[in-house]
N, C-alpha and C positions, 0 to 999 in steps of 0.2 A: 504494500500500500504506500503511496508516494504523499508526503505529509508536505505540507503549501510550507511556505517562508514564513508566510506569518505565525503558523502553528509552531515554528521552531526558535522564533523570531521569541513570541509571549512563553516560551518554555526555557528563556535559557534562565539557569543559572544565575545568581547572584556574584557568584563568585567566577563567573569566567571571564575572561580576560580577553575583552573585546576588542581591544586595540591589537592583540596578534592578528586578527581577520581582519580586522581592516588593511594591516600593511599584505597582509597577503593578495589581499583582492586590487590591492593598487599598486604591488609591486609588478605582477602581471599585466593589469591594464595599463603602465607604466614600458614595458616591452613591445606590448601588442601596438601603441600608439607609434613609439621608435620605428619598430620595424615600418612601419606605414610611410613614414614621413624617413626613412632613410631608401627606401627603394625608387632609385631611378632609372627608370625604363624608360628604354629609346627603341628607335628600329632597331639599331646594332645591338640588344641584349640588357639585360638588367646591371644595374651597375649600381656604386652605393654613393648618396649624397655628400656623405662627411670626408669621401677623399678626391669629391669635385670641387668642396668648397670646406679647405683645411680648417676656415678659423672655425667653425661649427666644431669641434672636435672637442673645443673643452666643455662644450653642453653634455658631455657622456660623462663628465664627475658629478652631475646630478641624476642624469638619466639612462646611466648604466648601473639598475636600480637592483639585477641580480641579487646581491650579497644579502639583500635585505631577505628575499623569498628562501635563503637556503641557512640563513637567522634565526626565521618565524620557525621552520621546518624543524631547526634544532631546540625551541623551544616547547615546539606540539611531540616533537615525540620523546623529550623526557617525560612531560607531562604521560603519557600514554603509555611508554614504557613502566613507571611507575604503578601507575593505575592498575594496571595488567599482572605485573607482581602484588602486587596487594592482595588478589582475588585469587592467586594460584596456589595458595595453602604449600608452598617450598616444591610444586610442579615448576620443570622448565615452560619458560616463555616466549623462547628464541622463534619458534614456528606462528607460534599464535600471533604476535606484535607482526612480524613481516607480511602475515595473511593482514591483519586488519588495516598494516599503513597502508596496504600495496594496492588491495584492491579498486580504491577509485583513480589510483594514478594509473592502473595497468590495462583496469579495462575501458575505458576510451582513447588510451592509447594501441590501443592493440585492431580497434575496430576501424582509427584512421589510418593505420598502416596500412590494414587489409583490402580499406576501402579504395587508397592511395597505389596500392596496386594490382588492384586489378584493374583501374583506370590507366595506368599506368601501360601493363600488358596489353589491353584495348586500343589504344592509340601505338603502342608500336607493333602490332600485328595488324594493321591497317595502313603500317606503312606514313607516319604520320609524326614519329619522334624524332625527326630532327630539325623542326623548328625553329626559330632563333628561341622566341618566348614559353615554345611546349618545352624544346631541350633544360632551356634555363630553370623552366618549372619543375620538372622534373628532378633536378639535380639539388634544388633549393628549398622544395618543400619540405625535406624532411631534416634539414640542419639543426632547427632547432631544438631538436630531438636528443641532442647532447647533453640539453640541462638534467630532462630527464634521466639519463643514464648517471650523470651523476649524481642527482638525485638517490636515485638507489643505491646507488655506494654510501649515502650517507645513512639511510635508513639500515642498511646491514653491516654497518659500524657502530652504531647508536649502543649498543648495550656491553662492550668491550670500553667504547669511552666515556660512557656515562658513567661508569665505576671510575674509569682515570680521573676521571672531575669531580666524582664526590670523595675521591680521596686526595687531589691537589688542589683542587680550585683553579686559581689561576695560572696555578704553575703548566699545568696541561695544557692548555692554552699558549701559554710561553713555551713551550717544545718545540708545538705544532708549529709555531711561528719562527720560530729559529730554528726548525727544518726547513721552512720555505725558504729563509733566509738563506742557509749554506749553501742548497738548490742553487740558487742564484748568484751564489761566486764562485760555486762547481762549475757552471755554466760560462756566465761570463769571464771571469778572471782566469780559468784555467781550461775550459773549452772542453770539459769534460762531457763524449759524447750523447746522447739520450738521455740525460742525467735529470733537463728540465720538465720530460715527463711524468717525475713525480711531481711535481707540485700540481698534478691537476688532484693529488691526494691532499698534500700539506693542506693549499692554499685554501681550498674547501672546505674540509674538515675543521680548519682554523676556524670559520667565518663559521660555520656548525656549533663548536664548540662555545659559541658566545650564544646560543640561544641556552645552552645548558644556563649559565652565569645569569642570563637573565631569569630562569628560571627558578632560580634559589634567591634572585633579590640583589647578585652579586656587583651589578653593575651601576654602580652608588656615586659615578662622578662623572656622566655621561658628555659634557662641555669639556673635561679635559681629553676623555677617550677621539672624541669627534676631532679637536683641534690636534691632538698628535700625530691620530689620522690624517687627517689633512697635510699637514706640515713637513711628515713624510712621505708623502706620496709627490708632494709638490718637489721636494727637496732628489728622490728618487728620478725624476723625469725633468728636471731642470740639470744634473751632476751626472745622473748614470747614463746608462743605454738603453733608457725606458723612452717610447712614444709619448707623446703628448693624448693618444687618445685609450680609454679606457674598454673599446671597444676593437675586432679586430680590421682593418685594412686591408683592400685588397695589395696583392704585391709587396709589401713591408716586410721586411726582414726580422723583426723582432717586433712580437705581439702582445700583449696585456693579457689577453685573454686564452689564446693558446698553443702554449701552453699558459696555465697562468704566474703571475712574476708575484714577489714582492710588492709592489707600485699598486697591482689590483690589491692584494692583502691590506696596504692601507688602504687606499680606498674604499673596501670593505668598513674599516673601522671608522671611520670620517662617517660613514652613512647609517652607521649602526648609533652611534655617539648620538647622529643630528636625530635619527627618527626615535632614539629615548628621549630626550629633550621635550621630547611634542607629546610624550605619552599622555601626561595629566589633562593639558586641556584637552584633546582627544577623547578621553576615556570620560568626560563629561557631557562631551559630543554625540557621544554611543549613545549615551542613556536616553538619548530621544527616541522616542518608537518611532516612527517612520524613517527617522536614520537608520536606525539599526536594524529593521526589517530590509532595508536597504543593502545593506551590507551582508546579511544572511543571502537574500536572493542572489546576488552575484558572486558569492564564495561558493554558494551551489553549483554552477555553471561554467566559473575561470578557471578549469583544464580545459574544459571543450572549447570553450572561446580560445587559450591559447591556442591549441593542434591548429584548431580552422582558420585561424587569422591569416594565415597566408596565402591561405585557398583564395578568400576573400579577393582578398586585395589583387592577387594575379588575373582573378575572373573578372576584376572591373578592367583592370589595361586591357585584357582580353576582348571585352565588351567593344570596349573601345576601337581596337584594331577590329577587329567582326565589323562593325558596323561605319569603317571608314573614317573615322573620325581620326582627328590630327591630335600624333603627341609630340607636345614641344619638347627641347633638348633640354634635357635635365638642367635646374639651379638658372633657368632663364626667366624675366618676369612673366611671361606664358605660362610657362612649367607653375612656378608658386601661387598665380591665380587658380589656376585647376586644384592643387592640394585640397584647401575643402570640400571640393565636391567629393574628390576619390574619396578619401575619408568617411565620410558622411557615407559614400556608399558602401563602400569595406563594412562598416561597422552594421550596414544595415541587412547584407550580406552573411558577414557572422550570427550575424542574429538570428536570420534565417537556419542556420549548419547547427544555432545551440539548439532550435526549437527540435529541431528533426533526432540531434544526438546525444540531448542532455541524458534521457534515461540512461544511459551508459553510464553516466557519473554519478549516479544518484549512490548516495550511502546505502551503505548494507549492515548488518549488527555483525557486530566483532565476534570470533569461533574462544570460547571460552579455552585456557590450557589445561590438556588433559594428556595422557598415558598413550600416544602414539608412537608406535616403532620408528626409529630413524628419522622422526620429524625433522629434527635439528640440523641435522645434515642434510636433509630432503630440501628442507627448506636456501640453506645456506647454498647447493649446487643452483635452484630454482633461479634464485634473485644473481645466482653470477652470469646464470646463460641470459636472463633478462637483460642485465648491464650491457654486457657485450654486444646482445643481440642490436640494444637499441643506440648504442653509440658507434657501432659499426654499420648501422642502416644511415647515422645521420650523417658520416663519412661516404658512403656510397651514392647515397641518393637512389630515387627508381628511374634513372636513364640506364639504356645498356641492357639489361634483365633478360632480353634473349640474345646477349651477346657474351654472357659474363664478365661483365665490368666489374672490377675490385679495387679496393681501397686497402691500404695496410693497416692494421689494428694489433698496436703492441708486437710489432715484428713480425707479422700472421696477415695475408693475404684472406679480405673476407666479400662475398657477393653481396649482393641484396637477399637474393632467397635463402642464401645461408642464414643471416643475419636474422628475417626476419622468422628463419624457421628455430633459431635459441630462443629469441624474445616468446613465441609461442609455445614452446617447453619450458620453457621457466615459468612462464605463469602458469602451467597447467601442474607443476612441480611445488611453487609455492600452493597453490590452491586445494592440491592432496595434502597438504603436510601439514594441516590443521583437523580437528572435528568437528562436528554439526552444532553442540554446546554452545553458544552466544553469549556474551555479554555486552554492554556498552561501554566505548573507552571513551575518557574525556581527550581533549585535546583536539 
């Protein structure tokens, strides 16, 4: 039975903590927007705004709003993890927690992969993928698909370091961070091959780590966290071999994001600092009921709106070109007069993709822990072929797919249908490795 917004909206809790959902739901509509206003399509191919028109590049230390969404992440699933131990009478919880985070991120992710291609296959078995803007499509849609993957590496970390943090605090945190750190003069100063591969662990897990701190109350001086933030990160891309932008570039030799550096880690902290700062009056702001039913209804929907967003947007240029209509050259005053209209129609677009696939995202009650053989392990292979599955899809993209086109992943040549055939055994992996028992988890 699918319960309205407002019924979840009038049922929350006195004590939950509404200012995490709001930054979630605005740190996503906060990307979905970027993405929108950073894609510049021409005849010649899609191409990206912030490296047609450089000075725009420092708007990404506000609107390279990431760090924040994989912050909230790290504060809901202590919360949840906890919750779940509490109810398990000294039962393992490792399979139950991964079934309950996973299911609304896996399964509407799982259904636009599917959907994605076999649209995909459809148009290149008609002879019809290679395109300037199908090719591009294809190759582009599913990128954003990395966050997710890393995503799951942070939820199948969660209870390994949630013990490191409730036995250091902050020192864990300070590990994470001067591993990223070393990372980075492995890297840079001594040219140590593949080395800056790991900080897509560090530097993530770092920015993870501080939803823990926030969740115990720990982050008690948020003005100094924000301005150290800042200061090194300025100090890092002013002195080092750090880009001025927060996001990646085409062509650029050295990227913020990926892998990811130091420079992003502050950054991170600068953005975590400024959106504690805002909590109090915010959290006053919630208590409005129509705000806050507000904000329920779009926390319900903001995976499906992300996946689709891009759908969106390439099917208004598409519109566009279908129907003969002129695109001006990217960052021209033609070009920036059209912006709101795309806009306006992307979003109305998505709107359309959330009505058709929200039920996907819709909650489900969490598989209570119980006496399963090998869950633990069942579970823990489940979520690694998920990872790989969907971070080796966001590297490939769906061009190619009757041609075998592959992308390298961690030293490992991987396809599309490879890729998307682990993502689809891991979910079906985590999904066995729980029981039918429910509970409800906070967070």
């Amino acid at each position: 039975m699918t319960v309205s917004a407002r019924a979840m909206a009038d049922a929350t809790p006195d004590d939950r903590d509404r200012y995490v959902d709001l930054l979630r739901v605005a740190s996503l509509g906060t990307v979905i927007a970027g993405h929108w206003l950073m894609a510049a399509v021409s005849g010649d191919g899609i191409g990206n705004l912030l490296a047609l028109v450089p000075a725009l590049q420092v708007l990404t230390w506000g609107l390279q709003i990431m760090p924040v969404f994989f912050f909230v992440g790290g504060f809901s699933h202590a919360l949840s993890y906890r919750s779940l131990a509490r109810r398990a009478d000294g039962r393992p919880v490792y399979a139950a927690f991964l079934r309950a985070r996973l299911r609304r991120l896996l399964r509407p992710t799982l259904v636009f992969v599917l959907v994605w291609a076999a649209l995909a296959l459809t148009v290149q078995l008609a002879g019809r993928g290679g395109g300037t803007l199908t090719g591009a499509a294809l190759r582009l849609v599913t990128q954003p698909l990395w966050f997710i993957g890393i995503y799951l590496a942070m939820v199948a970390f969660t209870p390994p370091l949630l013990r490191l943090h409730e036995r250091h605090g902050w020192a864990a945190f300070a590990a994470l961070a001067g591993a990223a750190a070393l990372v980075d003069v492995l890297r840079f100063a001594f040219g140590v091959p593949y080395v800056e591969f790991l900080n897509f662990a560090f530097v993530w897990l770092a920015v993870h780590q501080l939803g823990f701190l926030r969740a115990d109350g720990r982050i008690r001086r948020p003005g100094l966290l924000a301005a150290a933030g800042l200061a090194g990160a300025a100090l890092l891309v002013a002195l080092g071999p750090y880009p001025l932008s927060m996001v990646g570039m085409p062509g650029e030799k050295v990227s913020n994001m990926a892998p990811p550096t130091l420079a992003l880690l502050c950054h991170g902290l600068w953005l975590v600092g400024a959106v504690q700062l805002a909590a109090r009056p915010a959290a006053a702001w919630l208590r409005r009921p129509r705000v806050w039913r507000t904000v329920v209804a779009a926390n319900g929907v903001a995976m499906t709106a992300f996946l689709w967003h891009l759908t969106a947007m390439l099917a208004v240029y598409g519109a566009q070109l279908a129907f003969g209509m002129h695109l001006p050259e990217p960052a021209t005053a033609a070009w920036w007069a059209q912006v709101p209209v795309r806009i306006l129609a992307a979003a109305a677009l998505t709107a359309g993709f959330v009505a058709l696939f929200r039920r996907f995202e819709a909650p489900a009650p969490a598989p209570a822990p119980a006496a399963v053989p090998a869950a633990g392990p069942r579970a823990a292979l489940g979520i690694t072929l998920c990872l790989l599955g969907v971070l080796g899809l966001s590297m490939t993209g769906l061009g190619g797919l009757l041609e075998g086109h592959s992308a390298t992943l961690i030293a490992f040549p991987v396809t599309a249908p490879a890729a998307i055939g682990m993502a689809v055994a891991g979910a079906w992996l985590v999904e066995r490795s729980a029981p039918a028992r429910r509970v409800r988890l906070r967070g």
